[in-house]
PDB file as gemmi writes it, atoms N, CA and C in Angstrom:
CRYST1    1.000    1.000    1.000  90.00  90.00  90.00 P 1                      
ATOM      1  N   UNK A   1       0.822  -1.194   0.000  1.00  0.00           N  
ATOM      2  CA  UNK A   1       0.000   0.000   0.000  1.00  0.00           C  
ATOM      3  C   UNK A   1       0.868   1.261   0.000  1.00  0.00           C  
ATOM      4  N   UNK A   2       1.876   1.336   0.970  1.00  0.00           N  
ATOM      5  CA  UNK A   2       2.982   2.759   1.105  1.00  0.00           C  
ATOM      6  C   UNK A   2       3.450   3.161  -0.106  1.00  0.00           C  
ATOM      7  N   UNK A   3       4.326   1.197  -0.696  1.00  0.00           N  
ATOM      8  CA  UNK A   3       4.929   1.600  -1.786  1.00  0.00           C  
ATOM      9  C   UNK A   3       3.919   2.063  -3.223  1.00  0.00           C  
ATOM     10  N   UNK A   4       2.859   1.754  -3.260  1.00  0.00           N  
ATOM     11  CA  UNK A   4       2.045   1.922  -4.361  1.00  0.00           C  
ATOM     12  C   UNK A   4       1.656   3.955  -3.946  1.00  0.00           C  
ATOM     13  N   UNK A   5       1.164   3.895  -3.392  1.00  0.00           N  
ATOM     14  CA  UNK A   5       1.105   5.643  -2.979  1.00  0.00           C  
ATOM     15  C   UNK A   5       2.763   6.399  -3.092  1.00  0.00           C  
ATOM     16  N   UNK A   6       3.551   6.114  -2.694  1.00  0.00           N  
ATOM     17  CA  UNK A   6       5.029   6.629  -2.759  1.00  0.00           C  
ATOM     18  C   UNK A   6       5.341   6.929  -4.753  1.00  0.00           C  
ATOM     19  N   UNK A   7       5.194   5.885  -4.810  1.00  0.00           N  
ATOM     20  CA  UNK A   7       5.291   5.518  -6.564  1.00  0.00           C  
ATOM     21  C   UNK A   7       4.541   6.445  -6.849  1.00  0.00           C  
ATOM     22  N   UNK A   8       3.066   6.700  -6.767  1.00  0.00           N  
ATOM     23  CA  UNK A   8       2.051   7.885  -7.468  1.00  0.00           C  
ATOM     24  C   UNK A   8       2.448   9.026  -7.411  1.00  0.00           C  
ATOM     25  N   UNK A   9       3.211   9.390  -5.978  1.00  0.00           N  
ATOM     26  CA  UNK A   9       3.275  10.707  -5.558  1.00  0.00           C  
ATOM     27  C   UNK A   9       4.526  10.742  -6.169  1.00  0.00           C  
ATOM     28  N   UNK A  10       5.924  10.155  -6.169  1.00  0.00           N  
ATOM     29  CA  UNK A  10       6.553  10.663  -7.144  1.00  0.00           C  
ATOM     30  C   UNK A  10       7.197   9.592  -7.989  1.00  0.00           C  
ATOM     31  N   UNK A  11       6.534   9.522  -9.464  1.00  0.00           N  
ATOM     32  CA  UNK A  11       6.658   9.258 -10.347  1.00  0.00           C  
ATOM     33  C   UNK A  11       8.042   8.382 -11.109  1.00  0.00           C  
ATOM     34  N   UNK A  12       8.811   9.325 -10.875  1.00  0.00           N  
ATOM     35  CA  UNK A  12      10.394   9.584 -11.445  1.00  0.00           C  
ATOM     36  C   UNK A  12      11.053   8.852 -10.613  1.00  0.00           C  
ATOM     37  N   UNK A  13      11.938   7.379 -11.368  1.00  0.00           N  
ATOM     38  CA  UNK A  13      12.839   7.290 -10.586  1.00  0.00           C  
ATOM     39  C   UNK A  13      13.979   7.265 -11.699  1.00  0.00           C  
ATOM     40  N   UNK A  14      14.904   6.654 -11.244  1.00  0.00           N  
ATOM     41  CA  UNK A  14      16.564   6.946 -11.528  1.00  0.00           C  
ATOM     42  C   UNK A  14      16.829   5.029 -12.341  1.00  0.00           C  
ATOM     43  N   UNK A  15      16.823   5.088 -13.678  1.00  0.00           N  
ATOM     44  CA  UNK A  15      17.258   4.420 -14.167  1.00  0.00           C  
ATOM     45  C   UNK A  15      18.904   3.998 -14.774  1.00  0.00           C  
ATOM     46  N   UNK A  16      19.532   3.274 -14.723  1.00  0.00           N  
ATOM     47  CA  UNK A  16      21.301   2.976 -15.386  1.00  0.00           C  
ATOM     48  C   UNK A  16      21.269   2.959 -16.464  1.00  0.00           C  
ATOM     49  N   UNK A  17      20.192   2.757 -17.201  1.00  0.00           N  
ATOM     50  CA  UNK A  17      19.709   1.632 -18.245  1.00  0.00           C  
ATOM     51  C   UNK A  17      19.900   3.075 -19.965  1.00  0.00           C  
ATOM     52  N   UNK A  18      20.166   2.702 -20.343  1.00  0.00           N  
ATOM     53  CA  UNK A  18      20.223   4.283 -22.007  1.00  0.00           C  
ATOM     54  C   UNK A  18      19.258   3.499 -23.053  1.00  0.00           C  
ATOM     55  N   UNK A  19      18.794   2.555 -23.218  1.00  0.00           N  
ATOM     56  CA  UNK A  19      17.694   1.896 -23.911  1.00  0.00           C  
ATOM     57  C   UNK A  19      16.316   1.963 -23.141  1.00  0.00           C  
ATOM     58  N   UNK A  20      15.923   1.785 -24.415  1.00  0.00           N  
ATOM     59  CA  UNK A  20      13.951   1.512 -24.164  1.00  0.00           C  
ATOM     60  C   UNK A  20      13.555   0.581 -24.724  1.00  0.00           C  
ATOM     61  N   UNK A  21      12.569  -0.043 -23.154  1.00  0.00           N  
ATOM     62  CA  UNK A  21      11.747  -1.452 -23.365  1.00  0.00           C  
ATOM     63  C   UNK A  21      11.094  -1.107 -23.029  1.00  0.00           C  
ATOM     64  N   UNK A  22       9.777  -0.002 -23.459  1.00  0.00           N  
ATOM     65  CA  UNK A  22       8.921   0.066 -22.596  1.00  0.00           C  
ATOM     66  C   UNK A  22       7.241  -0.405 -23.255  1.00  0.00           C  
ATOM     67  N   UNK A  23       7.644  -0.899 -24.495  1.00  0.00           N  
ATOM     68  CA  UNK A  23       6.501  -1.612 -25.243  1.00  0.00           C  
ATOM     69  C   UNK A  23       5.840  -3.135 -24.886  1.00  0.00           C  
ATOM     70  N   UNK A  24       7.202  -3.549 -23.926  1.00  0.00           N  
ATOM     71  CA  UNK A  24       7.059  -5.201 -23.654  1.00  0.00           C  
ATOM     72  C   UNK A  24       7.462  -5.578 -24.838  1.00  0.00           C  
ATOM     73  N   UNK A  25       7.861  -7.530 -24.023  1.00  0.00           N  
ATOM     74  CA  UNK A  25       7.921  -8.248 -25.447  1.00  0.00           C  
ATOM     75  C   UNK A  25       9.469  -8.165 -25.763  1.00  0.00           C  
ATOM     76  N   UNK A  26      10.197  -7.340 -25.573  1.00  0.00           N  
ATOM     77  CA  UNK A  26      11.634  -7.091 -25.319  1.00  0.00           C  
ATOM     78  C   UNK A  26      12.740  -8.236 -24.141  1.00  0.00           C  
ATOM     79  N   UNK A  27      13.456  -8.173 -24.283  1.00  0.00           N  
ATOM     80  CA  UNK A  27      14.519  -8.288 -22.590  1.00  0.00           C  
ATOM     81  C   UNK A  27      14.098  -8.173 -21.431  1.00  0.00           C  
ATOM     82  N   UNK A  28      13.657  -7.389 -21.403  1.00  0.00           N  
ATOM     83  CA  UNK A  28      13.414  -6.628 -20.185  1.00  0.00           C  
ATOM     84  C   UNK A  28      11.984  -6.471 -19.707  1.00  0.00           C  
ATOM     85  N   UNK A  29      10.977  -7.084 -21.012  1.00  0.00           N  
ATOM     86  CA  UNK A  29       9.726  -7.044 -20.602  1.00  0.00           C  
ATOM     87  C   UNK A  29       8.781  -5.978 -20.351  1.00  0.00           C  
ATOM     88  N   UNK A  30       9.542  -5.120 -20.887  1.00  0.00           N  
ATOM     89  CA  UNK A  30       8.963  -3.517 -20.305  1.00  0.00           C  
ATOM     90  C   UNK A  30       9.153  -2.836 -19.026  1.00  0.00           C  
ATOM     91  N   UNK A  31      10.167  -3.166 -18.209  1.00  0.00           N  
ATOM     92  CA  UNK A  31      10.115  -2.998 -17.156  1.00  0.00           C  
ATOM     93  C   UNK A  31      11.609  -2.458 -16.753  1.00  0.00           C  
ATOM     94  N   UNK A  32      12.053  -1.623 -18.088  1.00  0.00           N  
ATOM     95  CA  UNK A  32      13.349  -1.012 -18.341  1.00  0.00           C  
ATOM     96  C   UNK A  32      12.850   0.162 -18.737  1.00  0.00           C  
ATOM     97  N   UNK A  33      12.469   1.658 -18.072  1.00  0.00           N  
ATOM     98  CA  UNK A  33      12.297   2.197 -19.003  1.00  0.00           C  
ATOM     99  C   UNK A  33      13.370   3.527 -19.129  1.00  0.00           C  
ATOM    100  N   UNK A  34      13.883   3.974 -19.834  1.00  0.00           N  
ATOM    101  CA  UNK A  34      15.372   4.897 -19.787  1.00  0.00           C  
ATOM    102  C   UNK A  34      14.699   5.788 -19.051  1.00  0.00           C  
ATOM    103  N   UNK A  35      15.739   6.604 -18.821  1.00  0.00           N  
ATOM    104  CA  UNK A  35      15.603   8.544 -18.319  1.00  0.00           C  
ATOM    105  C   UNK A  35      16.843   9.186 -18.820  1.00  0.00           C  
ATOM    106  N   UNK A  36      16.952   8.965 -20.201  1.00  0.00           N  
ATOM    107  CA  UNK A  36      17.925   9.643 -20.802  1.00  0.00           C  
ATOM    108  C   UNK A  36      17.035  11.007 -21.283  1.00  0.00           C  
ATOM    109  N   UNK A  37      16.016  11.149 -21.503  1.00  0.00           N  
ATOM    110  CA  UNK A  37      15.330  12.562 -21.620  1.00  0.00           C  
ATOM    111  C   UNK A  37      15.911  13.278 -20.625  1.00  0.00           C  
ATOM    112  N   UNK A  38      16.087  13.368 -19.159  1.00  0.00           N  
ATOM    113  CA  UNK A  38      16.304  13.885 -18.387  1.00  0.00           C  
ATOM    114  C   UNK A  38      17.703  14.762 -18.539  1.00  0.00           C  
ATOM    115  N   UNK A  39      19.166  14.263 -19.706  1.00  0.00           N  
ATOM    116  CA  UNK A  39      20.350  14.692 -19.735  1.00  0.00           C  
ATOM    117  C   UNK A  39      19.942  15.408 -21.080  1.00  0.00           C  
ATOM    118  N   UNK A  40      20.502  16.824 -21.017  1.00  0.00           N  
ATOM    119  CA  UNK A  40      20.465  17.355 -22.026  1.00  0.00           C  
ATOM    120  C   UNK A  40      21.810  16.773 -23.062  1.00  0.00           C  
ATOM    121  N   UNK A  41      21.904  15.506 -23.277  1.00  0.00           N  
ATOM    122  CA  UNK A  41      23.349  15.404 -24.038  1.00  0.00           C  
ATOM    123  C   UNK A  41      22.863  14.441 -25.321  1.00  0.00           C  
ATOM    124  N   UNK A  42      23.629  14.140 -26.669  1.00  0.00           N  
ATOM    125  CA  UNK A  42      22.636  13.188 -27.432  1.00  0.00           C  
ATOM    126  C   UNK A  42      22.608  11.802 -27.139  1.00  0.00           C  
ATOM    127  N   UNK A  43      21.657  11.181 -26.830  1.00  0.00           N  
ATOM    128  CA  UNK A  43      21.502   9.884 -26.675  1.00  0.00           C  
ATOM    129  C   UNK A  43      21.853   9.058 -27.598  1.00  0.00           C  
ATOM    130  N   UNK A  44      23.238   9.305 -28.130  1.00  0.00           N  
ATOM    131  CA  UNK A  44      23.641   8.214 -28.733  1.00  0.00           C  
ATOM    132  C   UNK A  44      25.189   8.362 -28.294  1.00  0.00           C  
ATOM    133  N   UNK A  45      25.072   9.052 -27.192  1.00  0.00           N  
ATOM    134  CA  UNK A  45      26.615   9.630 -26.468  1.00  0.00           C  
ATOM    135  C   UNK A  45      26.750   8.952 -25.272  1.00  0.00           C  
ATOM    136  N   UNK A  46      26.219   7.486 -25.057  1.00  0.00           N  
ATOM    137  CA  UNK A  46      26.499   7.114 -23.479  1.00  0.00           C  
ATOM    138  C   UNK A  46      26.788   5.549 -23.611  1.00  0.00           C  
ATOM    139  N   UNK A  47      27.687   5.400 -24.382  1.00  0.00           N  
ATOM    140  CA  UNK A  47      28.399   4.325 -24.546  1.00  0.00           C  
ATOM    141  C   UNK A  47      27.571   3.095 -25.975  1.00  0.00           C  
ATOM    142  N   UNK A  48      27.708   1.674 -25.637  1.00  0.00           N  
ATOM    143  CA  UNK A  48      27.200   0.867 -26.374  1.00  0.00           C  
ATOM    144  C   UNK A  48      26.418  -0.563 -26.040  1.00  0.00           C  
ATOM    145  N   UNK A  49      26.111  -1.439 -26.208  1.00  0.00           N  
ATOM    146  CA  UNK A  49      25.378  -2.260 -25.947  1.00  0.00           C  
ATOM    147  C   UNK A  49      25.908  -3.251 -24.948  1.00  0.00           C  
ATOM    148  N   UNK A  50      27.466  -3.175 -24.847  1.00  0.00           N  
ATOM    149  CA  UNK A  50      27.942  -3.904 -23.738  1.00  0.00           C  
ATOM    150  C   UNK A  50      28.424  -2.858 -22.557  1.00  0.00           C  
ATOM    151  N   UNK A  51      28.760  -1.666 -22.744  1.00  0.00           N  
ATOM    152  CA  UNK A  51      29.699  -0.945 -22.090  1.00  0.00           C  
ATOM    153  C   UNK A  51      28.726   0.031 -20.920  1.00  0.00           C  
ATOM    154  N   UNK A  52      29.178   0.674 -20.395  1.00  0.00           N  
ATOM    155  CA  UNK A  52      28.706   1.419 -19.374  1.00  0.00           C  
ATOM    156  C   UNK A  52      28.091   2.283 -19.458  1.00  0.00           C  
ATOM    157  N   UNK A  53      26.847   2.142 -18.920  1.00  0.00           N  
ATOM    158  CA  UNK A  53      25.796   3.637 -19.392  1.00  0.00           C  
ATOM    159  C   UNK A  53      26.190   4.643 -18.648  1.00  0.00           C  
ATOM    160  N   UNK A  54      27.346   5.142 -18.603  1.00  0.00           N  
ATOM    161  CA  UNK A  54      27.488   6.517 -17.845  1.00  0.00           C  
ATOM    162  C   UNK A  54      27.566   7.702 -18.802  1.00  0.00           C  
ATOM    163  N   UNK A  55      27.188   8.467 -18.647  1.00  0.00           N  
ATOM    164  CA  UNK A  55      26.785  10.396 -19.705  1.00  0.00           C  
ATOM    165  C   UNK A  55      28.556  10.731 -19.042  1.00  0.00           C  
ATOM    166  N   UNK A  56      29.584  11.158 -20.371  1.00  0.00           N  
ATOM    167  CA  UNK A  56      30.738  11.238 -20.425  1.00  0.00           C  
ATOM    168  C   UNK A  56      30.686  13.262 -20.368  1.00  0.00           C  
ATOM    169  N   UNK A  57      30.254  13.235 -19.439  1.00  0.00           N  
ATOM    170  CA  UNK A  57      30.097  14.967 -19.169  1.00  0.00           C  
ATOM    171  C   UNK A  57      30.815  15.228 -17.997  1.00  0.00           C  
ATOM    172  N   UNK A  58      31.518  16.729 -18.085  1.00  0.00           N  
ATOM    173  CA  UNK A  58      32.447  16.854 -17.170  1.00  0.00           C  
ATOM    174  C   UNK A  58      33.432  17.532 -17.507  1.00  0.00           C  
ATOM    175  N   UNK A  59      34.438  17.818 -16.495  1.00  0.00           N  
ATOM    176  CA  UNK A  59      35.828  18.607 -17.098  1.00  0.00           C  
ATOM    177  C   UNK A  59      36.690  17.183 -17.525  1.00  0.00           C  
ATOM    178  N   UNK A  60      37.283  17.251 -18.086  1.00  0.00           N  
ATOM    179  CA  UNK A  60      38.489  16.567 -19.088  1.00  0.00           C  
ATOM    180  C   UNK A  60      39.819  16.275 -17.933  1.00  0.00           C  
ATOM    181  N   UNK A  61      40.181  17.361 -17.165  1.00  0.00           N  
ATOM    182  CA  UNK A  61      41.236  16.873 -16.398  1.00  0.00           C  
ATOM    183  C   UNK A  61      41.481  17.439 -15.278  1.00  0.00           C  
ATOM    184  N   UNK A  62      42.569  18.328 -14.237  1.00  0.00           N  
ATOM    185  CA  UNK A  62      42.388  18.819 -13.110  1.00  0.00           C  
ATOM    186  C   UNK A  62      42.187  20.377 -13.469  1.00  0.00           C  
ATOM    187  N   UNK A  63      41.734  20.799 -12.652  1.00  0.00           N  
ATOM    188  CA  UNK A  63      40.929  22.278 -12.389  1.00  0.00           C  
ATOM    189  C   UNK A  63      41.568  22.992 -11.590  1.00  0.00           C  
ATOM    190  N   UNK A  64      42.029  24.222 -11.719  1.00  0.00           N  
ATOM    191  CA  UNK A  64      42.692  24.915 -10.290  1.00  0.00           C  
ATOM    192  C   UNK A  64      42.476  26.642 -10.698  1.00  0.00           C  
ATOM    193  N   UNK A  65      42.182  27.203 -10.026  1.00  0.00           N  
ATOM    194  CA  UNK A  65      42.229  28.684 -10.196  1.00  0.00           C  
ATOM    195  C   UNK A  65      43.531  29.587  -9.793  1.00  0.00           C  
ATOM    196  N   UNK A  66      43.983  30.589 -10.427  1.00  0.00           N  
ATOM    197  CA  UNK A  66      45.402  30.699  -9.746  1.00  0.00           C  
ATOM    198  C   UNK A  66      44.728  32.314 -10.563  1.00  0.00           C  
ATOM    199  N   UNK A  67      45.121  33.117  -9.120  1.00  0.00           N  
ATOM    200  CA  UNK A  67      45.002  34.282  -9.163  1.00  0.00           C  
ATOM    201  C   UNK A  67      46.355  34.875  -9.686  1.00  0.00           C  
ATOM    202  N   UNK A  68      46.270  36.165 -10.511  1.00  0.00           N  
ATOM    203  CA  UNK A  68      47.354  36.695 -11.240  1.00  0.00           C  
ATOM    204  C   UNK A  68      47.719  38.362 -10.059  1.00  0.00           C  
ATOM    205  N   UNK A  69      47.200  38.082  -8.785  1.00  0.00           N  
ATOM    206  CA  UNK A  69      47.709  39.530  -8.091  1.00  0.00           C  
ATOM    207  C   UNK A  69      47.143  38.745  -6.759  1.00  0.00           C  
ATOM    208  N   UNK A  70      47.400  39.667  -5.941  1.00  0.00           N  
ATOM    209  CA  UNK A  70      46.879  39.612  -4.425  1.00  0.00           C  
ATOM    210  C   UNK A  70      45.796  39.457  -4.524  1.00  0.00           C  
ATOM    211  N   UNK A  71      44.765  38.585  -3.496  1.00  0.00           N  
ATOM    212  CA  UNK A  71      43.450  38.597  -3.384  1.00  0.00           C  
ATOM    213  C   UNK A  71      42.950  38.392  -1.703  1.00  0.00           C  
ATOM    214  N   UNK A  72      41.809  39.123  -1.220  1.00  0.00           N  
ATOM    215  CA  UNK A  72      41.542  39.164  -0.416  1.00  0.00           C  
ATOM    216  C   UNK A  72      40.610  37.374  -0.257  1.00  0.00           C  
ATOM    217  N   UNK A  73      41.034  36.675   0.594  1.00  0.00           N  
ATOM    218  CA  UNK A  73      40.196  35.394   1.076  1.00  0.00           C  
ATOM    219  C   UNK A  73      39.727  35.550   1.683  1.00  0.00           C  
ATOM    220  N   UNK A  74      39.482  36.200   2.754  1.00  0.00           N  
ATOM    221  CA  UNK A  74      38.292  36.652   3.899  1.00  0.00           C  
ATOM    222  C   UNK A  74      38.309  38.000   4.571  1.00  0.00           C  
ATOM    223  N   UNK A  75      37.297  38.136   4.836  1.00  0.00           N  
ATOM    224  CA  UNK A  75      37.142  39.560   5.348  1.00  0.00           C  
ATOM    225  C   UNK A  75      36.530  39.444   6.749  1.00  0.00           C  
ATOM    226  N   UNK A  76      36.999  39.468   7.945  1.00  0.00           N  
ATOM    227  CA  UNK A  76      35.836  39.655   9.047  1.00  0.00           C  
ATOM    228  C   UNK A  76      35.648  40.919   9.783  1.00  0.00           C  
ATOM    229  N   UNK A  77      34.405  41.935   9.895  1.00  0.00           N  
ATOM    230  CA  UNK A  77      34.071  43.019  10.511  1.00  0.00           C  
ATOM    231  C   UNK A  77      33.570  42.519  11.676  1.00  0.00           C  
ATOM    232  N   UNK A  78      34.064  43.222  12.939  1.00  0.00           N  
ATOM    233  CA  UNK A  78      33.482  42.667  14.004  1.00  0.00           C  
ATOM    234  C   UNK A  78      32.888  44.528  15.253  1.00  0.00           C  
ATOM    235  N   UNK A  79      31.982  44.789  15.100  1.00  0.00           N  
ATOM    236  CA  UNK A  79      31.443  45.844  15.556  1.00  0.00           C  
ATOM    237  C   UNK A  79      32.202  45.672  17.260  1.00  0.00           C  
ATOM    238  N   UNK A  80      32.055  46.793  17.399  1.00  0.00           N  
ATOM    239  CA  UNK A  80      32.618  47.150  19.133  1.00  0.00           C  
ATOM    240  C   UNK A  80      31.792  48.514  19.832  1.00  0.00           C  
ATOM    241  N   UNK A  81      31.112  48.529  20.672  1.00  0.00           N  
ATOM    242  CA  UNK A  81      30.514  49.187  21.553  1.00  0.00           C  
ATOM    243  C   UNK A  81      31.753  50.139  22.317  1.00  0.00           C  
ATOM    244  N   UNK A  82      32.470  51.223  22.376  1.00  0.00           N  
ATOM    245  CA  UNK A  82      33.328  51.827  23.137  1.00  0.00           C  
ATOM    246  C   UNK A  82      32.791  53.186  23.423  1.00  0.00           C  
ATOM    247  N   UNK A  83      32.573  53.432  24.768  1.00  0.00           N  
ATOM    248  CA  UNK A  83      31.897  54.489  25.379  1.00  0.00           C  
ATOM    249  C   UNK A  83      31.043  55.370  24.600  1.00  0.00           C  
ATOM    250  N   UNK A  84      29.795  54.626  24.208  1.00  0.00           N  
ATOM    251  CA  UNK A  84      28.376  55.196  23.422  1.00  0.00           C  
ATOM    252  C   UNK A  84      29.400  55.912  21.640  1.00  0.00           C  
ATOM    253  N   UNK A  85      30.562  55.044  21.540  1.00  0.00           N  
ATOM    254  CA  UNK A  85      30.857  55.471  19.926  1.00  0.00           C  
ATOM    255  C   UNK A  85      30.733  53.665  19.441  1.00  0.00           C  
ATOM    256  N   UNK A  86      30.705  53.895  18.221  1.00  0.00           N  
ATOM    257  CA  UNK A  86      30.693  51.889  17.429  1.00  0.00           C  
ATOM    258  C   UNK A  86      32.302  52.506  16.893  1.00  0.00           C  
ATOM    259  N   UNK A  87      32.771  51.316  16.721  1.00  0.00           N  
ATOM    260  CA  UNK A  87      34.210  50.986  16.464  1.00  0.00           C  
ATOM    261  C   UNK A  87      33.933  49.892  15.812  1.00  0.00           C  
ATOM    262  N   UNK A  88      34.646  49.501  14.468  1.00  0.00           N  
ATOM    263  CA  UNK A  88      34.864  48.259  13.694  1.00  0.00           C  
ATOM    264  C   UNK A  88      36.051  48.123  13.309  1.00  0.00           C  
ATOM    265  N   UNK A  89      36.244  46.409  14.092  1.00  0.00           N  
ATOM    266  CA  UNK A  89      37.807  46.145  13.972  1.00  0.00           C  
ATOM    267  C   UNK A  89      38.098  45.128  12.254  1.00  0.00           C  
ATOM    268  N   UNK A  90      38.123  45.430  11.591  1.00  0.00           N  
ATOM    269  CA  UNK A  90      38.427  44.739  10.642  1.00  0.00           C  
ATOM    270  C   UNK A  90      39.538  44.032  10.195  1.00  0.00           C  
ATOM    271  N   UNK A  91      39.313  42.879  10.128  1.00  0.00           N  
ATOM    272  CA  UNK A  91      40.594  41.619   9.724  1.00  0.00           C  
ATOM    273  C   UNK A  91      40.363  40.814   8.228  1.00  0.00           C  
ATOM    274  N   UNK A  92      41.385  41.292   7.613  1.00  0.00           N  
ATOM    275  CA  UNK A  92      41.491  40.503   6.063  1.00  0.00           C  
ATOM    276  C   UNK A  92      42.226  39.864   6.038  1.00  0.00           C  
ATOM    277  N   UNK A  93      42.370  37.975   5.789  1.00  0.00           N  
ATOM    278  CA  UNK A  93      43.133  37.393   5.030  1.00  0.00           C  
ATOM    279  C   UNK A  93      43.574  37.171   3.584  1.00  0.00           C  
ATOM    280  N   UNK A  94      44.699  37.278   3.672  1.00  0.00           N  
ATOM    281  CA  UNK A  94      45.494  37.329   1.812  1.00  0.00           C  
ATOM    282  C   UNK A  94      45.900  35.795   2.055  1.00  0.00           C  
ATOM    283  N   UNK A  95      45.765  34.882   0.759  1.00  0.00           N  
ATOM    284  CA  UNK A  95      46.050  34.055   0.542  1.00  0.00           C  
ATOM    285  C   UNK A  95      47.305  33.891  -0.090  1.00  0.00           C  
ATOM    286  N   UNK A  96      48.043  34.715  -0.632  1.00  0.00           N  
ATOM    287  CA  UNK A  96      49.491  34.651  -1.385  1.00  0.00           C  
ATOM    288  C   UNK A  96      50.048  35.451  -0.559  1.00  0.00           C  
ATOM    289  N   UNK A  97      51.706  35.592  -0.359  1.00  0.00           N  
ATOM    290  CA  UNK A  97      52.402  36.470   0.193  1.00  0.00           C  
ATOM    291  C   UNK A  97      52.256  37.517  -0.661  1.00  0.00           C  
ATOM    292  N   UNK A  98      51.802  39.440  -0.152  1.00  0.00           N  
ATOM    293  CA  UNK A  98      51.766  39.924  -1.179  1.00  0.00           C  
ATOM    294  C   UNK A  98      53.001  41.509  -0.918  1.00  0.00           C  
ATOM    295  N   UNK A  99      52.870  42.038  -1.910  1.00  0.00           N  
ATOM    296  CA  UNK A  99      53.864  43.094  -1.523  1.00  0.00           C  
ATOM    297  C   UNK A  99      52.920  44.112  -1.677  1.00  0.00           C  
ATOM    298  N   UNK A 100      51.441  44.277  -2.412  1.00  0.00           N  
ATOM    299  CA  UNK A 100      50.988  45.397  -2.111  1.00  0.00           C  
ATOM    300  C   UNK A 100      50.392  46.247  -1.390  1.00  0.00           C  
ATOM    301  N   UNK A 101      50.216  46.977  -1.845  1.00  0.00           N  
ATOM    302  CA  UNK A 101      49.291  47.988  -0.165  1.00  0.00           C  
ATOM    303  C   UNK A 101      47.979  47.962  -0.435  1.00  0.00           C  
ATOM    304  N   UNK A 102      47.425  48.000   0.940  1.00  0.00           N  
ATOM    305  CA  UNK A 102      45.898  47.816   1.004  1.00  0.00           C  
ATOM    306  C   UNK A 102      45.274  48.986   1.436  1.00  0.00           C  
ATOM    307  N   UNK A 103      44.333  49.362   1.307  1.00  0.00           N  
ATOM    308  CA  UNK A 103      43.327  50.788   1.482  1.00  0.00           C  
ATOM    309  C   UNK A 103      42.154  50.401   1.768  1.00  0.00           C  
ATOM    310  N   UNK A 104      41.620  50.339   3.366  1.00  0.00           N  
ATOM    311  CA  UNK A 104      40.413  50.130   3.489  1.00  0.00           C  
ATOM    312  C   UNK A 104      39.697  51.801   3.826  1.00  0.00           C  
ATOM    313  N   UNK A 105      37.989  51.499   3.237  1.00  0.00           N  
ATOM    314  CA  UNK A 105      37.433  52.665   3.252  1.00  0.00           C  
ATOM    315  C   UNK A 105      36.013  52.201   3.799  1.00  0.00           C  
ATOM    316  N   UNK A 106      35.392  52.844   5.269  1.00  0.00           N  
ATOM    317  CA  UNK A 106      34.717  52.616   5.410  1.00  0.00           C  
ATOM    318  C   UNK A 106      33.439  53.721   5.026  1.00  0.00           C  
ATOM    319  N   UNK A 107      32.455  53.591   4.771  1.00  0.00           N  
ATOM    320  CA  UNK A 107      31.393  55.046   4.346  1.00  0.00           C  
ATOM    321  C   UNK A 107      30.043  54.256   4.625  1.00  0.00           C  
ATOM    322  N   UNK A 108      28.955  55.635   4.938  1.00  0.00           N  
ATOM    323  CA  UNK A 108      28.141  55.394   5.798  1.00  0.00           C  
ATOM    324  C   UNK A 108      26.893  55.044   4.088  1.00  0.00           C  
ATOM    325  N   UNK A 109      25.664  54.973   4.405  1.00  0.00           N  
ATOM    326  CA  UNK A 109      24.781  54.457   3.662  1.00  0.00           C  
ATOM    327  C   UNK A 109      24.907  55.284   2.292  1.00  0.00           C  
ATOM    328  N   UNK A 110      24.915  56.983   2.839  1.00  0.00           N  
ATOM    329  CA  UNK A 110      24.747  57.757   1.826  1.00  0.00           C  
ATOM    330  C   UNK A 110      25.647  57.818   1.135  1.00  0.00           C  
ATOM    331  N   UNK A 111      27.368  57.367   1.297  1.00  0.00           N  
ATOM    332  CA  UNK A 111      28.209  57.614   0.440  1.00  0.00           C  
ATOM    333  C   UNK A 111      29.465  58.171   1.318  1.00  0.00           C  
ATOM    334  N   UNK A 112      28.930  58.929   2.582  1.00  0.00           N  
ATOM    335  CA  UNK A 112      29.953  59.381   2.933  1.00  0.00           C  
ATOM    336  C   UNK A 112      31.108  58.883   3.488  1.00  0.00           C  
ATOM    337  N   UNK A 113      32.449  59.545   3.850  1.00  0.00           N  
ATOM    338  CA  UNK A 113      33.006  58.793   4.134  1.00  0.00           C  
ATOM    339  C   UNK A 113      33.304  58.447   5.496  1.00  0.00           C  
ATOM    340  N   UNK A 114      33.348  57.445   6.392  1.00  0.00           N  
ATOM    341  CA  UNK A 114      33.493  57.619   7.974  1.00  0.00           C  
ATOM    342  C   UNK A 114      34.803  57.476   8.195  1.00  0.00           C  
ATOM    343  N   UNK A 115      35.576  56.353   8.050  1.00  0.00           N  
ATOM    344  CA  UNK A 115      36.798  56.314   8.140  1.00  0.00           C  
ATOM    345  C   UNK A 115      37.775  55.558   7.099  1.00  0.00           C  
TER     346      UNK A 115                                                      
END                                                                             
């Protein structure tokens, strides 16, 4: 009973399979039915009749980002209450050793500048 209601309510499951049997009378009896609609890639791109139905999508080899200057990796503002004035202590991490100079500017909503 659960599983028959579970099934109604959602429909879709997750097939391995890149062929369709879903006429019967086949292999599989009808009871193969693909979800290659689901990959936007052409379905004649996921191997062959013996080999592995896996969708060959993806990057090709290793990935790395490499910044060409200094870059800020984190920023933390941490507000401070000091005798009815706000004070903000601000801490930036640089991820590369860098040699340049930094300029922080703090300004209020309208533009101006506070410190």
């Amino acid at each position: 009973y659960a599983g028959g209601r579970a099934r109604r309510a959602q429909p879709y499951t997750h097939f391995y399979n890149t062929w369709t049997d879903t006429g019967g009378g086949g292999e599989f009896e009808g009871a193969a039915p693909s979800a290659r609609v689901f990959v936007r890639k052409p379905q004649s791109d996921f191997g062959w009749d013996w080999g592995p139905a896996l969708v060959p999508a993806g990057l090709p080899g290793p990935v790395s980002i490499r910044p060409q200057a200094c870059a800020i990796e984190g920023l933390v503002l941490r507000p401070l209450v000091a005798s009815g004035a706000w004070l903000v202590e601000a801490t930036a991490s640089i991820g590369e050793p860098c040699d340049e100079e930094a300029r922080l500017a703090l300004r209020a909503p309208d533009g101006e500048l506070c410190a």
